[in-house]
C-alpha positions, 0 to 999 in steps of 0.5 A: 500500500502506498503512502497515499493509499493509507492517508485516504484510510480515514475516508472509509465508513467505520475506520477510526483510531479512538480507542473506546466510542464515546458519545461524541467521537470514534465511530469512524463516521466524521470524515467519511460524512465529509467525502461523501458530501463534498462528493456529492457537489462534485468536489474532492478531498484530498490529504497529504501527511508527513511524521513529524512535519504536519498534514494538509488537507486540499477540498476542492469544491465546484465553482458557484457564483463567482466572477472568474477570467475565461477563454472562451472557445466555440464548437459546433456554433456553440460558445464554451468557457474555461477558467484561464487558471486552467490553459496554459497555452493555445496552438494553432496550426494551418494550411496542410500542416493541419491535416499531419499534425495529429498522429494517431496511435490506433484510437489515441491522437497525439501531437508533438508539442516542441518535441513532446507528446501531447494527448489530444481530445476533441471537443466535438467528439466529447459533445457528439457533433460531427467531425471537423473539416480536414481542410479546417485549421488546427486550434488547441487549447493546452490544458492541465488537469490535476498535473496532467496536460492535454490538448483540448481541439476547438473550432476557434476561439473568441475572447478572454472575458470575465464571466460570472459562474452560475450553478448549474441546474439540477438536469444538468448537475450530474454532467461530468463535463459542466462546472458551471454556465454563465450569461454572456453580454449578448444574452446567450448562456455558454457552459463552463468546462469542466477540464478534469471532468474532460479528462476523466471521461476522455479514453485518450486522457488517463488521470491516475487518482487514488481511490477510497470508496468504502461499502459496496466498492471494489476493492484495490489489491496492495499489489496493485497501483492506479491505471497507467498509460502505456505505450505498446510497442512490437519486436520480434517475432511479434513480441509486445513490450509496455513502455510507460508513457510517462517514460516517452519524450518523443517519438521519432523515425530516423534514417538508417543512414545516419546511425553510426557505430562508437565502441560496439553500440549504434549511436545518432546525432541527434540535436546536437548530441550523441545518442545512443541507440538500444535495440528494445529486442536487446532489453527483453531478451526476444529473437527474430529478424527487424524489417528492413526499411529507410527509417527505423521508429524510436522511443526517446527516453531522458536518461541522467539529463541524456536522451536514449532511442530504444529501437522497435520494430512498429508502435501498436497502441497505448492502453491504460492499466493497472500494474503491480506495485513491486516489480524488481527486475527489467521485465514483468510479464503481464496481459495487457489489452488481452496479450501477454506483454513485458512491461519494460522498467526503463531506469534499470535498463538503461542503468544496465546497457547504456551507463557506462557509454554516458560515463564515456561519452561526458568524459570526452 
């Protein structure tokens, strides 16, 4: 059990600490009552405690009539506010660089945000209208939800405007995707997003959160941590190995032409230094002839402040799920999207197969 896991004990119906029940206190109902209804609003509570140091608790409630900035975008003919403190920047992307810019990963549309991948939902998907234009410019909305960035796709945006946050009426309270409505100066009502709503309902978005829930709710194993995302990638004789996406910089296709050879490891220039290339069939330990093409797909990984490509045959899909807690060697197995796959603990790895080379290659 992790740390957070045992602090959001005190959340559970019954869980007390009080020696002997008084009238007044140690049945085990106090804090669970506060869970419960600040659930019921759409809020969360969260603790965070350290021995010796103190305890911070965080409530998080929904917006009500307040006066807050907002972006406000438009999609489908509609308008949508989001809290500024929500959107870290906007991009916008014309011409024919909008119809390649996104690049899907089976269901997944990712874009390359400087270098970085960055999951992408569209709004108009999570409101079920009909698909954007090809032709249309690209404008996302970078947002960040409980440290969790992602690219919210519009048709446009309109204004920044301060707008007064009214709740939501009872119809729509139950709607993960609304925190509040607003009138707008011309008297037309736009909704206020929700973006952690967004996220949590979104397959393409994945929001590790630890779970309390008590009475009639499942259970989690201690061996067990929240669901994660993972980049599927294939070698081999059609082997799948599980790369945590957290573990991702880039995605990138090199020319096999420019791979070179220093001290019996291939290595690449690659933004003004050397790289060293890791052949991901060499980690897990798995056979079979590579195709042959101009380019070889790598998976760029920040390694000691270096980067390193780990080599794959094809990039399949990325998944969400739950791992096991304790994994002390390189390579788990485990079935993941209905296959056996081996879950690659990219750290040790590395530390195995490219660390002296980095030592080497900051000498120099």
């Amino acid at each position: 059990m992790s740390d957070r896991e045992a602090w959001h004990l005190i959340f559970l119906p019954g869980f007390s600490t009080a020696a002997q029940v008084t009238n007044v206190s140690g049945r085990g109902v106090g804090m669970d009552v506060v869970k419960t209804n600040v659930e019921k609003i759409g809020g969360t509570v969260e603790v965070v405690s350290e021995l010796g140091q103190g305890t911070t608790l965080r409530v998080r409630i929904p917006l009500t009539l307040a006066i807050v900035p907002a972006l406000l975008v438009n999609c489908g003919g509609d308008r949508y506010a989001i809290p500024q403190r929500e959107v870290l920047e906007l991009v916008r992307v014309d011409g024919e660089k909008a119809r390649t810019a996104v690049e899907l990963l089976h269901d997944a549309p990712v874009y390359r945000l400087r270098g970085n991948l960055l999951p992408l939902v569209n709004l108009r998907e999570v409101m079920a209208l009909p698909g954007r234009d090809e032709n249309d410019a690209l404008t996302i909305a970078v947002l960040s939800a409980d440290g969790q960035q992602f690219g919210l796709v519009v048709d446009g945006v309109v204004a920044t405007e301060e707008i007064v946050v009214k709740p939501l009426g009872r119809m729509l309270r139950s709607v993960p995707i609304f925190s509040g409505a607003t009138i707008m100066g011309d008297g037309r009502v736009a909704l206020i997003l929700d973006v952690a709503g967004i996220a949590r309902v979104s397959s393409s978005v994945s929001s590790a959160r630890t779970e309390s829930d008590g009475g009639g709710a499942r259970e989690r194993s201690a061996d067990i941590v929240d669901r994660v995302p993972l980049l599927i990638v294939a070698t081999g004789e059609d082997t799948r190995v599980a790369i945590p996406l957290a573990d991702v910089a880039r995605l990138e296709e090199i020319p096999v032409d420019t791979i070179e050879q220093t001290r019996g490891r291939e290595v690449v220039q690659y933004r003004g230094e050397i790289m060293p290339l890791v052949r991901v069939s060499e980690l897990v330990g798995t056979y079979g002839d590579s195709p042959v093409g101009e380019h070889v797909t790598a998976v760029v990984h920040a390694y000691k402040g270096r980067q390193v490509g780990i080599v794959v045959d094809r990039i399949v899909d990325i998944v969400d799920t739950e791992l096991p807690q304790h994994r002390d060697s390189v390579t788990t197995t485990l079935v993941v999207a209905d296959r056996v796959t081996e879950l690659l603990d990219v750290t040790q790895a590395m530390a195995g197969v490219v660390g002296s080379l980095f030592d080497d290659l900051v000498e120099v």
